[in-house]
N, C-alpha and C positions, 0 to 999 in steps of 0.2 A: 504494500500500500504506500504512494506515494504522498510523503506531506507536504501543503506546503501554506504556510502564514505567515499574514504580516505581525510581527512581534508587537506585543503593550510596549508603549513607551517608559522607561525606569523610573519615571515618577511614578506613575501607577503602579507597578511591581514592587516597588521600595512600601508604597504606603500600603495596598492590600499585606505584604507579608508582615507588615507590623497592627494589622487588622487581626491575622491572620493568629497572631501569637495572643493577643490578647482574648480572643474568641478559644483559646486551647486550656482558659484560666477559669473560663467561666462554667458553673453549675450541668449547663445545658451539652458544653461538650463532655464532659466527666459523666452523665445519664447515658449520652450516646455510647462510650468507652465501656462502660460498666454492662452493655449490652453485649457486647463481643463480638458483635457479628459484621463482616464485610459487606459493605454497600454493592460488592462486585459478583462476590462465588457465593455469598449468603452463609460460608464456614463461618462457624465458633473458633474465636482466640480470646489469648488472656489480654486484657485490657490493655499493658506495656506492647503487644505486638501487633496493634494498630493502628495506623497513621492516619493523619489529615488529608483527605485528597480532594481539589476541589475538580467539582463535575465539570465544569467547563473553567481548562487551566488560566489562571492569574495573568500566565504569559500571551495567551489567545483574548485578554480583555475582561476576564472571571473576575468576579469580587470576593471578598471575604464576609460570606452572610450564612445565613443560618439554614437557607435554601440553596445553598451550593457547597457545601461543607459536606463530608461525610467521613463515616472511619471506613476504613481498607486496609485488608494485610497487605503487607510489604510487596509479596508478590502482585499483587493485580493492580498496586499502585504502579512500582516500577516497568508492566508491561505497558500499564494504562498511560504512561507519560503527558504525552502533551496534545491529547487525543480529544476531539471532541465527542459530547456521545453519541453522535450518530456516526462516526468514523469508529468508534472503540465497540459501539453495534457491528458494525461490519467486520471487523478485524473477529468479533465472537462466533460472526457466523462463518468464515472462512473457516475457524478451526473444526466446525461444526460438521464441517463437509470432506474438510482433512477425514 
């Protein structure tokens, strides 16, 4: 799959990811953590082995909200990169046919 976008300008990246930390402090993310489950494969993990990943990336123009935040194990973050989700939809279903 080939990508290709115009990058957020580093103002907005600088300011979402200091959105982004502040929102990893608060009640609402800590309910979500305590859940354990990936927004992605829908596995159980222990709360330490899931990360913030936002649905449509920070870098692609995403913001830091409460409707773009989710938890994801490592794995499906790191495949998921900078993917939007109707691209990170396709890339499921190629595997799908693999």
């Amino acid at each position: 799959m080939e990508m290709f976008f115009i990058p957020a300008d580093d103002r907005h990246i600088k300011k979402e990811k200091e959105k982004a930390r502040e929102l990893r402090h608060t009640q609402w993310w800590k309910n979500k953590l305590a859940e354990g489950v990936c927004y992605y494969c829908g596995e159980k993990f222990p709360p330490a082995e899931l990360t913030m990943d936002h649905i449509v990336p920070i870098a692609r123009g995403g913001m830091s909200t409460k409707g773009n935040v989710v938890p994801a194990c490592k794995e499906c973050n790191n495949k998921k990169k900078y993917l939007l989700p109707i691209e990170w939809e396709e890339y499921l279903n190629t595997l799908k046919r693999s």
